[in-house]
C-alpha positions as CSV (number, residue, x, y, z in Angstrom):
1,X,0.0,0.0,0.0
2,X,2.7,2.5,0.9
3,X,4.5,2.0,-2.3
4,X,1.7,2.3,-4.3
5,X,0.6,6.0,-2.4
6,X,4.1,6.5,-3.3
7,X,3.6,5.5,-7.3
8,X,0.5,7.8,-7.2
9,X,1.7,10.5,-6.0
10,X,4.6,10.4,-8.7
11,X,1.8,10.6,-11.9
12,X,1.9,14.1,-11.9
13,X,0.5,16.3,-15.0
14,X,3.4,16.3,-17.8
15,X,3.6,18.9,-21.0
16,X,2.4,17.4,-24.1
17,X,5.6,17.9,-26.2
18,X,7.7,14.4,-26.8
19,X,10.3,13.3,-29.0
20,X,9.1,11.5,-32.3
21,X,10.3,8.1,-33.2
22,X,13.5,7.9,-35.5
23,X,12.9,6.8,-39.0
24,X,16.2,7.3,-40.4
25,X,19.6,6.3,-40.3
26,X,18.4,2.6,-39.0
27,X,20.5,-0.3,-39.7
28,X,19.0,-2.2,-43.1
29,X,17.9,-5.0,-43.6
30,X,20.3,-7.9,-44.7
31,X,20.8,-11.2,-46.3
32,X,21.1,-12.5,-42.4
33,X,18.8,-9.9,-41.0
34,X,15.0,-8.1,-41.1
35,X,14.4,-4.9,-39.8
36,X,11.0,-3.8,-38.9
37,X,10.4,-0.1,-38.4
38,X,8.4,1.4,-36.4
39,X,6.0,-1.1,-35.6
40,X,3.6,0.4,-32.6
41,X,3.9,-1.9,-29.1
42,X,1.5,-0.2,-27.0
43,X,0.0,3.1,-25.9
44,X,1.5,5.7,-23.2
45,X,0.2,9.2,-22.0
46,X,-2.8,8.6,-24.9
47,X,-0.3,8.2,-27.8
48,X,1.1,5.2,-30.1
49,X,4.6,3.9,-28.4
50,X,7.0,2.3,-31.2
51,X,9.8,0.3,-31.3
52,X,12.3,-1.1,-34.6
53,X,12.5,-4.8,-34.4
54,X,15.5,-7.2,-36.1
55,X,14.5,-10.6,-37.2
56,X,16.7,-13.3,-37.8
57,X,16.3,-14.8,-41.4
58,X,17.1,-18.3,-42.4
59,X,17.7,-19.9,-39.3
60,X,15.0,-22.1,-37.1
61,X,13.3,-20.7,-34.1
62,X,11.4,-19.6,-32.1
63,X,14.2,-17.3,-31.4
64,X,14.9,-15.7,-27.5
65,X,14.8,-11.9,-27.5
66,X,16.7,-9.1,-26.3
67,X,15.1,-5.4,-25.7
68,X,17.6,-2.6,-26.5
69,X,16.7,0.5,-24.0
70,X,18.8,3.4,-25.4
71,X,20.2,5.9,-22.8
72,X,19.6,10.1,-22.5
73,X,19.2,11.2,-18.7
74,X,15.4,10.0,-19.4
75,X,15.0,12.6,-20.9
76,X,17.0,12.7,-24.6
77,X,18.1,10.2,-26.5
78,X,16.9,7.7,-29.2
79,X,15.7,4.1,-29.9
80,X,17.9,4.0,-32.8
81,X,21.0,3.9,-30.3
82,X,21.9,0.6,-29.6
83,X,20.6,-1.0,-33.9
84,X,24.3,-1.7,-34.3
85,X,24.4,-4.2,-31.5
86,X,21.1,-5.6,-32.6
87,X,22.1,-6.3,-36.1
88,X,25.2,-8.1,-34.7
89,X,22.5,-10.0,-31.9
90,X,20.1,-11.1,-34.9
91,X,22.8,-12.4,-37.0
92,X,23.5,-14.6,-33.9
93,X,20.1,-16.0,-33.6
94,X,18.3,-13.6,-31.4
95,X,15.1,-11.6,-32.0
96,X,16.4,-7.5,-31.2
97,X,13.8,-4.7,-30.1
98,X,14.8,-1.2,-30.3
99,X,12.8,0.5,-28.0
100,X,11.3,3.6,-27.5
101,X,9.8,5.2,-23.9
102,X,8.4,8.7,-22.5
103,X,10.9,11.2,-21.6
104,X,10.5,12.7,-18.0
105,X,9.0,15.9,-19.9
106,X,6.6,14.4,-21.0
107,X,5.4,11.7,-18.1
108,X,7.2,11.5,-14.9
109,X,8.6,8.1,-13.3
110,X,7.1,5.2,-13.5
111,X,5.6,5.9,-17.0
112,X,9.9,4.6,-18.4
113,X,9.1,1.4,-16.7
114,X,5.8,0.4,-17.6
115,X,6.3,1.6,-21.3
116,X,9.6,-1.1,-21.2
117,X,7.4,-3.8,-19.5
118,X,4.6,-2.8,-22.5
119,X,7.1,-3.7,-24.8
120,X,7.7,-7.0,-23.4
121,X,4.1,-7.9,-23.4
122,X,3.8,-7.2,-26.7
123,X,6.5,-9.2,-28.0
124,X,4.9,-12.0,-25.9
125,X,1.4,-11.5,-27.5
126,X,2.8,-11.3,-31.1
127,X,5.4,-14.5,-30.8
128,X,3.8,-16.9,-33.2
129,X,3.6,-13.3,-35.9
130,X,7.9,-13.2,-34.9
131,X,8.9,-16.0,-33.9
132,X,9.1,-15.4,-30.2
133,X,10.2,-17.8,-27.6
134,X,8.4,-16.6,-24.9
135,X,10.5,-18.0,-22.1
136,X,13.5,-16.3,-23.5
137,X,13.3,-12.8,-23.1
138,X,16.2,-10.6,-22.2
139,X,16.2,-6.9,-21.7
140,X,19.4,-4.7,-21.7
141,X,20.1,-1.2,-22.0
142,X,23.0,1.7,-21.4
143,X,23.0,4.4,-18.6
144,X,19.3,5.9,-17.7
145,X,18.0,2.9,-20.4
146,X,20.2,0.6,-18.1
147,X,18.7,1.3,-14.8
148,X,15.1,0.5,-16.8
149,X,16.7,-2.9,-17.8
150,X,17.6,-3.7,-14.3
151,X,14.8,-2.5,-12.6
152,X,12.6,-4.5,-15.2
153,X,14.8,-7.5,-14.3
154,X,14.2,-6.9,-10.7
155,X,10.3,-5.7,-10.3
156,X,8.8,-9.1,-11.7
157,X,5.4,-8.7,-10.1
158,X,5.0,-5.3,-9.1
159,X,1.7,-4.5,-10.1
160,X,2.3,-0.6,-9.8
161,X,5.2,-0.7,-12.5
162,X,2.6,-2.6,-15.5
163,X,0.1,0.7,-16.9
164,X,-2.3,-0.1,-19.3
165,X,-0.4,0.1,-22.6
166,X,-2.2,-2.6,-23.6
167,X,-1.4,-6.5,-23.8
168,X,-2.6,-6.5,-20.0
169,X,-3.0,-10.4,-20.2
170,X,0.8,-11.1,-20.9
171,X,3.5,-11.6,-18.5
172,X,6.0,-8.5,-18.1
173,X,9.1,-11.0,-16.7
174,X,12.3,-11.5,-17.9
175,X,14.9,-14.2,-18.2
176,X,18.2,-12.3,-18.1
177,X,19.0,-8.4,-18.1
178,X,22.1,-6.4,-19.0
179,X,23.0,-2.9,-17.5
180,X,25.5,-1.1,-20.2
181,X,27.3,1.8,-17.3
182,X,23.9,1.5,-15.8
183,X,22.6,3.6,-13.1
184,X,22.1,2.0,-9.8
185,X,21.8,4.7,-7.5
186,X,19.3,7.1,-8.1
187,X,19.1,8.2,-4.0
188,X,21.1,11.6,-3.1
189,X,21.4,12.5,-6.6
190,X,19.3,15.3,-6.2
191,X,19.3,17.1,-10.0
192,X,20.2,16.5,-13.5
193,X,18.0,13.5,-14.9
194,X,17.2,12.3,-12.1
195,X,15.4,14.7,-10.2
196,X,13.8,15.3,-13.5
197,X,12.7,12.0,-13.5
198,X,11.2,11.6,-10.3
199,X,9.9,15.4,-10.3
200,X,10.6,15.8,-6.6
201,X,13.4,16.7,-4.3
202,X,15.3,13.5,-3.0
203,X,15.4,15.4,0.3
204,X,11.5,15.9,1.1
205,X,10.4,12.2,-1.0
206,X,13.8,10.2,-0.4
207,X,10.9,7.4,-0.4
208,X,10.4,8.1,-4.0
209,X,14.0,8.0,-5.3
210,X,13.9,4.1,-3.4
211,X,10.9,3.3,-4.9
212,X,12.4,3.6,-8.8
213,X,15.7,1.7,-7.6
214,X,16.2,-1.6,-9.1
215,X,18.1,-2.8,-5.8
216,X,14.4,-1.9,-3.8
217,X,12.6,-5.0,-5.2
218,X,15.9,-7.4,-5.3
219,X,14.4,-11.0,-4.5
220,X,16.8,-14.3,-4.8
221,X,14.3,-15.5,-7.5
222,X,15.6,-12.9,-9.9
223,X,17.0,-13.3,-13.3
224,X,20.6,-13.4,-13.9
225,X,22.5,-10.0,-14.8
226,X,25.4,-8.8,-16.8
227,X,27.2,-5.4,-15.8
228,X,29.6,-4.0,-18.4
229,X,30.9,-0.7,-16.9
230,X,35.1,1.7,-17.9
231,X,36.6,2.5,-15.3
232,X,36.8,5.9,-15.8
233,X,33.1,6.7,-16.0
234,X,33.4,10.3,-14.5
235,X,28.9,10.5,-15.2
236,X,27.9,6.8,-13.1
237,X,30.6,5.4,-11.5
238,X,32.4,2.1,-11.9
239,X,31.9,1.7,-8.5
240,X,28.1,1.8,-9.3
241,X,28.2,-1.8,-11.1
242,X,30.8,-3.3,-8.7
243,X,28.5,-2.5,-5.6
244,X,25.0,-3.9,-7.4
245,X,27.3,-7.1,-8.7
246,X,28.1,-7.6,-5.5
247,X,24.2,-7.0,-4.0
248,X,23.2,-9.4,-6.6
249,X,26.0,-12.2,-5.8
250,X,24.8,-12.0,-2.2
251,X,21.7,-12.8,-2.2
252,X,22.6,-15.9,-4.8
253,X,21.7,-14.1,-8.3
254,X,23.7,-14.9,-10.8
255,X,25.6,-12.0,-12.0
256,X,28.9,-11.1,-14.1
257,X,30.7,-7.5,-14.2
258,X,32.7,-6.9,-17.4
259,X,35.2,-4.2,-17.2
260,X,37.2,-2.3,-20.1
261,X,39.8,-0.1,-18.0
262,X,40.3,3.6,-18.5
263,X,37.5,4.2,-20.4
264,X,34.6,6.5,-20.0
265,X,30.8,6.9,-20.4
266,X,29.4,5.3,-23.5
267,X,32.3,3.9,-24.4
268,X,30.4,0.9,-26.0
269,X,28.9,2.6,-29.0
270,X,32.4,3.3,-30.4
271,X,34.9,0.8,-32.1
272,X,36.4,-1.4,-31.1
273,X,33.8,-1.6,-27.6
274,X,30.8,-2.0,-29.3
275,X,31.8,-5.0,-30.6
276,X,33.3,-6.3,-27.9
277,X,30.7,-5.6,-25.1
278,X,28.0,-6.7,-27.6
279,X,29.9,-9.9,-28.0
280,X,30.3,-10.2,-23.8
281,X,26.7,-9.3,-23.7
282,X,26.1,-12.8,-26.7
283,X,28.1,-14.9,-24.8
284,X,26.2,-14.7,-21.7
285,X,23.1,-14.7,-23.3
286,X,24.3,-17.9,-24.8
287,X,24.9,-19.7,-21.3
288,X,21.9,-18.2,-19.7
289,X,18.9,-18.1,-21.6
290,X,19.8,-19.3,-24.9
């Protein structure tokens, strides 16, 4: 009951502006590859939500699936962030999902989450249309889009987090999640994105900063987790990942912390990372859920 006073009194009013849904510059599609784009997953704040999906082509499924959650402070970026890692994920066998959420201008926290969890429905309810497996579902994402993918790793069955984007009968869960410089800790850091995101100060509704923590709804049921974090991150901290690897590890979830040494923030959308965090990313996909 009290986090779901606290989840109510987040839905605030938010300004009708948001950003549109990338059509351009997406990956094509390939001998090896389909791309999809947009195809609408659900609604949010009364208006179509999309997402750019990459299909495998002449290989047997149903395939697993991994959810690409593209970082910006919640409140900038684009979907169209993380199609290079997707291409190289659906030429390995696995169904890719570029997906788009609400910025904090436009709805406050938790309307990020429950678009994300949307998007998994979806997938769900369409799996004989794509080929879905739906006991394979992975979610990953980088920065802001990372601490969605953890905390939709972590919150399986909190009813507060689902909205009504549509597909209501589906299962939100996933199988495995990875956090690309994700951000754990959203407590004392009182401006920037997050404060923008929650739409409060930490210091008069620290209970509200908890409640949009991944680490709040931790249980020893929980999927396993991949961290891939540089060292010198000077925006989230290395120390970030280390400290939820090590949460996760004691409480007997399965989770692995890559590191790539003097490095900074978004380091993995740039050669020769992307390829090598993508592949880290495969590889324990491969052991996990695949």
């Amino acid at each position: 009951m009290k986090l779901a006073m606290t989840i109510l009194l987040l839905l605030l009013a938010a300004v009708s502006a948001y950003a549109e849904f990338p059509t351009g510059n997406w990956q094509q599609s390939s001998a090896k590859v389909e791309v999809i784009q947009p195809v609408v997953y659900g609604t949010g704040g009364g208006r179509e939500l999309s997402l750019a999906l990459f299909l495998p082509k002449n290989q047997e499924g149903p395939f697993p699936v991994v959810l690409f959650l593209h970082g910006g402070g919640w409140q900038g970026g684009s979907a169209i962030q993380f199609s290079r890692q997707a291409m190289i994920m659906a030429e390995a066998g696995y169904i890719c999902a570029c997906v788009e959420y609400r910025f904090s201008d436009e709805a406050l926290f938790p309307a990020q989450i429950e678009d994300v969890k949307c998007a998994v429905r979806f997938l769900r309810a369409h799996a004989k249309q794509y080929n879905v497996d739906k006991g394979r579902i992975a979610v990953a994402g980088g920065s802001s889009g990372g601490h969605l993918a953890l905390l939709a790793a972590s919150s399986g069955g909190v009813d507060e987090f689902e909205g009504s984007g549509g597909w209501s009968d589906q299962s939100s869960d996933v199988q495995a999640a990875g956090g690309f410089n994700p951000v754990v800790q959203l407590i004392h850091k009182n401006k920037g994105g997050p404060l923008k995101l929650i739409g409060a100060d930490y210091y008069a509704h620290p209970e509200a900063y908890r409640a949009a923590e991944a680490g709040t709804y931790l249980d020893p049921a929980d999927p396993p987790v991949i961290l891939l974090h540089g060292t010198a991150d000077s925006k989230v901290a290395y120390g970030e990942s280390v400290y939820y690897a090590s949460k996760l590890r004691s409480l007997g979830i399965t989770a692995e912390l890559y590191t790539d040494f003097d490095v900074g923030h978004g380091w993995f959308n740039g050669a020769p990372y992307l390829e090598r965090t993508t592949q880290a990313l495969l590889r324990f996909l491969d052991v996990h859920m695949k």
